[in-house]
N, C-alpha and C positions, 0 to 999 in steps of 0.2 A: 452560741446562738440560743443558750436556753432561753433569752430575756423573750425572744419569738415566739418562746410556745403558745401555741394557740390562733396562730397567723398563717395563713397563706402567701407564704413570701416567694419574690421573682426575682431572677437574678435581671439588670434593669442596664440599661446603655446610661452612661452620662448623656445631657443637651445634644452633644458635636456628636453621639454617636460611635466613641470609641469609652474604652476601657480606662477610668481612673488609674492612672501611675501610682499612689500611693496604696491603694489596696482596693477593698471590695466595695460597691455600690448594690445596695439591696432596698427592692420596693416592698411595703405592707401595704395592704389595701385591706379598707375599712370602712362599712357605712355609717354617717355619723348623719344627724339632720340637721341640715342649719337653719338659726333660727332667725327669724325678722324681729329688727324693730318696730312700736309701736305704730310709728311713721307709716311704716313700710310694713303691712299684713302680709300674711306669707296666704298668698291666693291658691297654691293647689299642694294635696299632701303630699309630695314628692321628697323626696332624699336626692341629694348629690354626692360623685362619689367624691370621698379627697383620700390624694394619694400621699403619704407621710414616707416622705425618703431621708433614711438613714443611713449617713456618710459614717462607714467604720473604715477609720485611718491609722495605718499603721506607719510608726515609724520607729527609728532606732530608741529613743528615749522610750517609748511604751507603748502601749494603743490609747487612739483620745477620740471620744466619740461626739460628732456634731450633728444634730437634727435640724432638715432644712423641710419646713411644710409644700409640695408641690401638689398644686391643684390640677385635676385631670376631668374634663367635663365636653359634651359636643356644646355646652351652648357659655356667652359670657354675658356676665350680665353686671352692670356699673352698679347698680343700685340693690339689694336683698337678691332676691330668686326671681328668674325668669318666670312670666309669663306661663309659659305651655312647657310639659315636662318634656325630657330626654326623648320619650317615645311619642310624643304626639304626631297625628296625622293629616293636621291641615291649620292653617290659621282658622279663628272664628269668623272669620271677614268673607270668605270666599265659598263658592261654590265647587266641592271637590269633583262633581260630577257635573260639570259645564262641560257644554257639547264646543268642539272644537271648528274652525269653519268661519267664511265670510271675511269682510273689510271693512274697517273702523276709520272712517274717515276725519283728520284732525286740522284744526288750523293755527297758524304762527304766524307770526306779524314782521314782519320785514326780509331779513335774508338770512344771507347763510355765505360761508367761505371757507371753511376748513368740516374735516370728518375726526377731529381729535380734537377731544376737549377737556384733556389731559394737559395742556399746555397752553399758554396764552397766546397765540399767534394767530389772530382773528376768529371769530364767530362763528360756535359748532354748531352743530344742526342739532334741534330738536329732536329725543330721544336715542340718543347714542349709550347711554346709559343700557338698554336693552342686550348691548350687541356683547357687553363683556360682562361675566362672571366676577364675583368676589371671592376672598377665602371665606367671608360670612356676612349675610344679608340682616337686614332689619325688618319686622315686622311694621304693621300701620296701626298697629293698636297700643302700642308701648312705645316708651322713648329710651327704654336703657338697658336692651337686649338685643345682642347679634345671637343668629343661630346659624347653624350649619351650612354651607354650602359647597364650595372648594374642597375645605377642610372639613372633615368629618370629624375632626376632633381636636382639641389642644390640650397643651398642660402649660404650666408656669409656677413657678415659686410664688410665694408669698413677699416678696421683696419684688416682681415683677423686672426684675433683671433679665430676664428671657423669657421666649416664648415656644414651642414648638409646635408645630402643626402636620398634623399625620391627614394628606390629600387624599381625595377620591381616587382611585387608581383605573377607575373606568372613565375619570373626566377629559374631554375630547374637544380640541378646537373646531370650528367649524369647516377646514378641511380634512379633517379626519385624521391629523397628528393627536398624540396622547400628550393632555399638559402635564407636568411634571414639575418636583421642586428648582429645576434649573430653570423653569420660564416663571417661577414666584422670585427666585433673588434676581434676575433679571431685570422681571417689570419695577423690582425694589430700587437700585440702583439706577434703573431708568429716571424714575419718577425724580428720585432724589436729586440728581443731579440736573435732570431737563426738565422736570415738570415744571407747572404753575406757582406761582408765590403759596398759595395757598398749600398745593399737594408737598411741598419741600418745607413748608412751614409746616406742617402736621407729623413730616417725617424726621423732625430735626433732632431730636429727643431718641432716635433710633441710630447704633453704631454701625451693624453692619448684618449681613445674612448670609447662611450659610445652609446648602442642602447636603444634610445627611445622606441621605438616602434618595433613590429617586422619588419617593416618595413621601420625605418627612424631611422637613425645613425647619430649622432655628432661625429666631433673629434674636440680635443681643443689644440693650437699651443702655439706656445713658443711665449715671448713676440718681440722676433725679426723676428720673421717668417715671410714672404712676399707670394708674389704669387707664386712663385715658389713650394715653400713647400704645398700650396694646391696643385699645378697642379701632383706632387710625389704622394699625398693621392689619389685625381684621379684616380691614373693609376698604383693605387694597384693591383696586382691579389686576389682575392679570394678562400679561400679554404675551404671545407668542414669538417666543425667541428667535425661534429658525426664519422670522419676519422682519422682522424690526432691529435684529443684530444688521442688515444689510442697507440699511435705511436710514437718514435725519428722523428724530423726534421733535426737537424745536421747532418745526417749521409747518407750514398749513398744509392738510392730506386731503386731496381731494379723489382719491382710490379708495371703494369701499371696505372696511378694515376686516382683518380679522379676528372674531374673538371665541369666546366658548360659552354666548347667553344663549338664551330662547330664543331670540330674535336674529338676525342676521340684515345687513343692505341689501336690497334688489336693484334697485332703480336709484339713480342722483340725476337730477336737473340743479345743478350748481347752483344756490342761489334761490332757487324758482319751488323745488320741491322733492322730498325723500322717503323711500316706503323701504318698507322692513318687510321681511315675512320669514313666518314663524318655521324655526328650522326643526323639522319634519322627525330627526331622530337624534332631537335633543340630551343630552347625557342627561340631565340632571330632572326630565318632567317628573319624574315618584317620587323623587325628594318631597317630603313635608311643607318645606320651605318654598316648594314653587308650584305645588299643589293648587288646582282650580285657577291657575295665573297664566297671563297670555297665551289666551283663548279664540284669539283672531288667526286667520291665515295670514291676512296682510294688515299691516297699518301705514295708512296712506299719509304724510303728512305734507299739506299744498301750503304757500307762504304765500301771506295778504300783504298789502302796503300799510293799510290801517286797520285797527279796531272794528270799523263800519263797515267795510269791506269784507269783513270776517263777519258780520254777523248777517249781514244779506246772502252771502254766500248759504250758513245756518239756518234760514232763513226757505230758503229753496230748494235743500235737501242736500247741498254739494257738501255739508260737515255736518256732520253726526250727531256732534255734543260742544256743549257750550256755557266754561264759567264764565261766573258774572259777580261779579265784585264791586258793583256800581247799582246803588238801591233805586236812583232813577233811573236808568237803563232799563232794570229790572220791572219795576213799576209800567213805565211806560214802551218800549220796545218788543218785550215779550207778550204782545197780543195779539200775533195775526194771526189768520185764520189757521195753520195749522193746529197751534195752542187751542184757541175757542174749541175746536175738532175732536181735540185729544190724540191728535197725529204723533203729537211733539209733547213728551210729558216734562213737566215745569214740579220742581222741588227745591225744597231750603231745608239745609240739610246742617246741623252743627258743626260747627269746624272747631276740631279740639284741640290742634295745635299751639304750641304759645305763638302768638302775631308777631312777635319780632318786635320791630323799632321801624315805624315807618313815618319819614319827612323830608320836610325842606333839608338839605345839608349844605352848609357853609364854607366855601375852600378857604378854609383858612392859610393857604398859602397866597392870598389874594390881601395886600397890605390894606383893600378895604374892610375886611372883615378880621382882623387880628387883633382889635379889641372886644373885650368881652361884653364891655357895656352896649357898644354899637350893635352886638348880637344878639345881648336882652332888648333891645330899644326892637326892634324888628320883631324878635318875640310877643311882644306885646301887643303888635299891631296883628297878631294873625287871630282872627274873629273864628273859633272852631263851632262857638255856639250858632253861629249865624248861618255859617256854611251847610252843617250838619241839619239842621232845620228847613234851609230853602234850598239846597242842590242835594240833597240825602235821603231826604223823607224822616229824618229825625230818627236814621237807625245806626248810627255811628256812634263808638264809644272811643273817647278822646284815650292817646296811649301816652300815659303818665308813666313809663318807664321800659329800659332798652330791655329787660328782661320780665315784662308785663309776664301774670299768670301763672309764675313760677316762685319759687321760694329764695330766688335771688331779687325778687326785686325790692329796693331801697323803701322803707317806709319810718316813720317817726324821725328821731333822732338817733346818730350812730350808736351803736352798742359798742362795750366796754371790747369785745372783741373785735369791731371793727377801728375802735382809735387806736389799738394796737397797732396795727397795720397802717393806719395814716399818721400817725404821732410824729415820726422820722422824715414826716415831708411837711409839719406845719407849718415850716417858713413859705414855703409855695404855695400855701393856700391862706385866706384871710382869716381870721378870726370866726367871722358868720357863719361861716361853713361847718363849724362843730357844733353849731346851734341853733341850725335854721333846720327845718323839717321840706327834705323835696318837694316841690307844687308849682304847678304851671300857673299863669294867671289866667283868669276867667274873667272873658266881657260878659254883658247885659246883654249879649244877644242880637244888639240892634241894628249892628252893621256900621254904628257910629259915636263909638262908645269914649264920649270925650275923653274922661279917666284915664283910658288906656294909650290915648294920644299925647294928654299932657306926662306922663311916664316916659313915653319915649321921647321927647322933644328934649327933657331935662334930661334924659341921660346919654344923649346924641350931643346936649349940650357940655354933657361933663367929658365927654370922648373929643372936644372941640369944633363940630359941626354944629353951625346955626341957621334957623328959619329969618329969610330975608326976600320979601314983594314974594314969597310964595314958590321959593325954591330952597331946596337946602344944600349949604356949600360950608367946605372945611373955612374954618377963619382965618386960618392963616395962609392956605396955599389958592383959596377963591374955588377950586376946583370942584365941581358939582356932584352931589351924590347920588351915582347912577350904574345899574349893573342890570345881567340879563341872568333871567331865570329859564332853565332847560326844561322841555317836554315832551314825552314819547306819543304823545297823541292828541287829539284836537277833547278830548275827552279829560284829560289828566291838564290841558291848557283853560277849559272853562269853571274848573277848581281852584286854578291859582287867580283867575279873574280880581275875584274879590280882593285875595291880600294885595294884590296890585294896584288896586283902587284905596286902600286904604295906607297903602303907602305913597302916595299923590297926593292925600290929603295933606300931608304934610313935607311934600315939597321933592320927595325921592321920588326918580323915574326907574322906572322899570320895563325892561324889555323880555317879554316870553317868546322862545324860539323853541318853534317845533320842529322835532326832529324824524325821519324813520327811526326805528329802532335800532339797526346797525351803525346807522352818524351816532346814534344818540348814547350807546352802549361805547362807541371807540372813542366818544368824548370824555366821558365818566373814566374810565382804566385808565387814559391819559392825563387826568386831571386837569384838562380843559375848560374849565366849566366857572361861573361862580358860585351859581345855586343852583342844586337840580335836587329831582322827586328821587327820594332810595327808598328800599326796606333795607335793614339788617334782620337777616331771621339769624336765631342760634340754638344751638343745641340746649336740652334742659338740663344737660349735665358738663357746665363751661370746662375747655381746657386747652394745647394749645392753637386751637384755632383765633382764638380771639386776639391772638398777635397781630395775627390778619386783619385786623378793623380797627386797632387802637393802638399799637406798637410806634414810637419814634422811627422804626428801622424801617416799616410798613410804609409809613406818610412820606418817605422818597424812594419806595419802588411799585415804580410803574405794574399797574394793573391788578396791586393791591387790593385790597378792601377797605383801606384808611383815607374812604374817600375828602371826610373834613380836614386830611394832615396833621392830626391830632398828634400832639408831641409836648408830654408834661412826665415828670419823674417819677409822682405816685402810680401813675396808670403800667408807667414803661416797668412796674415793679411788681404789681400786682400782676398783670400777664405773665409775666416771668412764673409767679408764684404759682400763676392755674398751670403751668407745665411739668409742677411738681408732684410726687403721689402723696396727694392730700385725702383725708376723710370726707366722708358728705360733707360733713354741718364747717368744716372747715374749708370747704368748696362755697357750700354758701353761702359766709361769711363775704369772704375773699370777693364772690360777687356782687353782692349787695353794695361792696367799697367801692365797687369798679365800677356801679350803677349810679350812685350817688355824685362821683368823680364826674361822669360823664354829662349825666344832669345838670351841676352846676357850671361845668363847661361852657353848657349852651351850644355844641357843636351842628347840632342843626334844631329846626324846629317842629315837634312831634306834631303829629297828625291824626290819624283815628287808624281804627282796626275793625272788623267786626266778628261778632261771635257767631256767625253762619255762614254758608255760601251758598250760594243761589245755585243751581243744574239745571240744563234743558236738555233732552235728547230724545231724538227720533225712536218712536216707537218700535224699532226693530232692535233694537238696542236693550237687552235687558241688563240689571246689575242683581247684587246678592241683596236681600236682607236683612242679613243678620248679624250678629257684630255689633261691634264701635270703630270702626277704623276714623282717624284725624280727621280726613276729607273722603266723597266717593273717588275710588280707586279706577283709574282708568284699566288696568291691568285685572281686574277680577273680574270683568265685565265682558260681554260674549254677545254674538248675534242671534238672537230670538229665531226658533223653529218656524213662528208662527208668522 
């Protein structure tokens, strides 16, 4: 052991918590500071520790010594160094000393029919998220740091082959059971096996879980698994065993559940309307992590039919607070007398989040839309400058990519790193595609932009559909071209207005069918539909979630996220490839390729985004501040003294 001198060594459990059979396992711990790239400034002078474990193996031939790097930290973080150090005391976002007290009244638009939304078997209720804890939450001012919660700490190799996580040992479900590592591999195996497409596709990349201790859990990852797939294990929910071992998961709960957040169910009106209140002797309120946050007694949340409805209600004092994401709405609805008053205070506030991918989307499982050119031909006809100018107020910014505002989104021509990666699929793709630069087309504005009619007519013409007395119809089977576009509201139905008139122009009927948001939501997961309004939002550090929206496997399971049935070989290969532990710049490679793919696609037709959000809320209603959080955070926010 001389090579130690100078060290503080421990003698150290293996992962599973037992003793190496071939001889000793010894921890060094050592402060070293890690350093940021230029990219990525290193924002606070903090050190991390890393714990450097060395494997001394003894066997009959000799002793042979192998060094395995395992990192031990409360907080993970994807990208350089967390945000807020080891010790911090509160996000910047929040008020640590908000008075606790009162009802935050919210509104939802349509219904409701299940209390688990952990699974796809109808429609959760609004904020259910409240009611369960994670092993590690996310802040609102960062996008690539989990910090403490559940877990008060982890460690993991540098190869990310495992994880372990050492729990709170005062954390407490809401009936006053103690949670423990045997209700983490639980809700793990739950999830995996019954959860959602989504929660079993994020977990796929994960082999199995095992609790050490009652109090420290390993899980152990697949051999391609990266960081991403631990930051999924992370930001597992938890549920309570001695509940749910007794019970179906698959199926719609209409019993209010139990879990071990801040919040807790009070009241369900099926359907109608759901209030939380704040549970009273919360494990976790000193935590850093949940510092100055849910700050109400109760949160009421009542369900509207429509939009309109919701905002008369707003309007009269029965809901508290109200985005608004619609610049004429905004403009013109927000002026009644409470407003003029100052009752009701009116703010536009930055939203820093990336927007996502928000549009028209194409079921391409629909043999109307299964050529590509008939999906640029409709492309052309959507008028963004005209819309944005007379239904907008000229405050929309057109979204020219599924990964806008981020350093995956696709610009110029591919790099020498990205035709690596599509090189192997150039027979699937044309020629023009390695040398055409992404770009929507742009009308004149004018709401009648011949150019962009004569475009579509010849390439509706090259797909075999001809203009004939003022209809358009296949040539060969006579049959009319004609389909209905989906809508969640009479608000979201006088937007598509326009492209429906300009697809009349030339001969296509279109039908808009509005729906509540329940019809219109069980239509979309069923893939019912032919065109309907999406977003795609995504994380700013892709991985495998994106299976979920673009995968072959995705576009025939139900309630997916691959609402367009996107199924091409470069895409099904690259998603693959974000499930692997890649480097940043090799992440954002990989997406850039998978932006551009998608783009040329044509799988729906993009729309706008904006770079604010509108807020109104009753003066009794105060928020923090100070900060940057994405959006204002309904959770930091408390009922006014005064």
């Amino acid at each position: 052991m001389a090579a130690l001198s100078g060290f503080k060594a421990e003698i150290a459990l293996s992962p599973t918590g037992s003793w190496a059979s071939t001889g000793l396992t010894v921890i060094i711990k050592m402060f070293i500071p890690l350093t940021r790239s230029k990219k990525y400034p290193k924002k606070n002078p903090s050190h991390k520790l890393i714990v450097l474990l060395v494997a001394l193996t003894c066997e009959n031939t000799g002793a042979e010594q192998s060094q395995i790097p395992v990192f031990s930290t409360s907080t993970f973080s994807l990208i350089g160094e967390a945000k807020y150090p080891d010790n911090f005391s509160h996000y910047d976002y929040v008020n640590p000393n908000a008075p606790k007290g009162g009802t935050l009244n919210l509104a939802e638009l349509g219904t409701y029919d299940t209390l688990n939304q952990f699974n796809s078997k109808g429609r959760a209720a609004y904020g259910l998220y409240w009611v369960y804890d994670r092993l590690m939450t996310r802040s609102a001012d960062e996008p690539f740091t989990l910090y403490p919660l559940l877990a008060r700490q982890l460690h993991y190799p540098a190869s990310f082959k495992w994880v372990t996580f050492d729990l709170h040992e005062h954390a407490r479900f809401h009936d006053g059971k103690p949670l423990t590592a045997d209700d983490v591999v639980f809700s793990f195996d739950l999830l995996k096996q019954q959860g959602s497409p989504l929660a079993r596709n994020n977990l796929r990349d994960v082999i199995s879980a095992t609790a050490n201790t009652p109090y420290k859990v390993t899980f152990h990852l697949g051999e391609d698994a990266g960081k991403k797939a631990l930051a999924a294990i992370a930001f597992q929910p938890v549920f309570p065993k001695h509940i749910w071992k007794n019970q179906p998961f698959n199926v719609a709960l209409t019993l209010p559940p139990v879990g071990s957040g801040p919040m807790k169910v009070s009241a369900v009106k099926l359907g109608q309307s759901i209030t939380y209140e704040r549970v009273k002797n919360y494990w976790g309120g000193e935590l850093a992590s949940r510092k100055g946050l849910y700050n109400f007694d109760r949160i009421h949340v009542n369900y509207y039919r429509n939009l309109q409805t919701a905002r008369e209600a707003f309007k009269i004092g029965q809901v508290d607070i109200s985005y608004v994401f619609d610049a004429k709405a905004w403009h013109e609805q927000f002026t009644f007398d409470a407003t003029r008053k100052k009752q009701v205070i009116k703010e536009t506030l930055p939203f820093l989040r990336p927007p996502g991918m928000k549009g028209l989307v194409f079921n391409t499982r629909r043999s109307l839309f299964q050529d590509r050119r008939v999906r640029e031909a409709l492309l052309h006809l959507y008028d963004f400058q005209w819309i944005n100018q007379h239904l907008m107020h000229g405050h929309a910014q057109r979204t020219r990519s599924f990964f806008a505002h981020t350093p995956m989104m696709a610009t110029g021509l591919p790099s020498a790193a990205e035709l690596a990666l599509l090189q192997p699929y150039q027979q699937t793709l044309p020629a023009c595609f390695f040398t055409t630069v992404p770009a929507l087309p742009d009308s004149n504005g004018s709401g009648c932009d011949r150019a962009s009619k004569s475009k579509a007519i010849a390439l509706l013409a090259q797909a075999g559909w001809r203009l004939s007395n003022g209809k358009m119809a296949h040539e060969i089977t006579g049959k009319p071209f004609t389909f209905t576009i989906l809508a969640d509201s009479f608000e979201a139905e006088r937007l598509i207005m326009p492209f429906r008139k300009a697809l009349a122009s030339i001969g296509i009927q279109v039908k808009i069918q509005t729906l509540d948001i329940s019809q219109y939501r069980n239509r979309i997961k069923t893939f019912d539909f032919d065109m309907v309004s999406w977003c795609f939002f995504h994380s700013p550090f892709l991985g495998a979630e994106q299976a979920n929206s673009w995968s072959s496997q995705a576009a025939d399971e139900r309630h997916s996220n691959n609402l367009a049935g996107v199924k091409h070989p470069a895409i099904d290969a690259l998603v693959n490839r974000l499930r692997q532990p890649l480097s940043y710049d090799d992440m954002v490679t990989t997406g850039r390729a998978l932006d551009r793919l998608l783009l040329w696609g044509i799988y729906m037709i993009p729309q706008w985004h904006s770079e604010k959000v509108h807020v109104a809320y009753w003066q009794h209603i105060e928020r923090p501040k100070t900060g940057r959080p994405f959006y204002p955070i309904l959770e930091s926010m408390w009922e006014s003294s005064h």
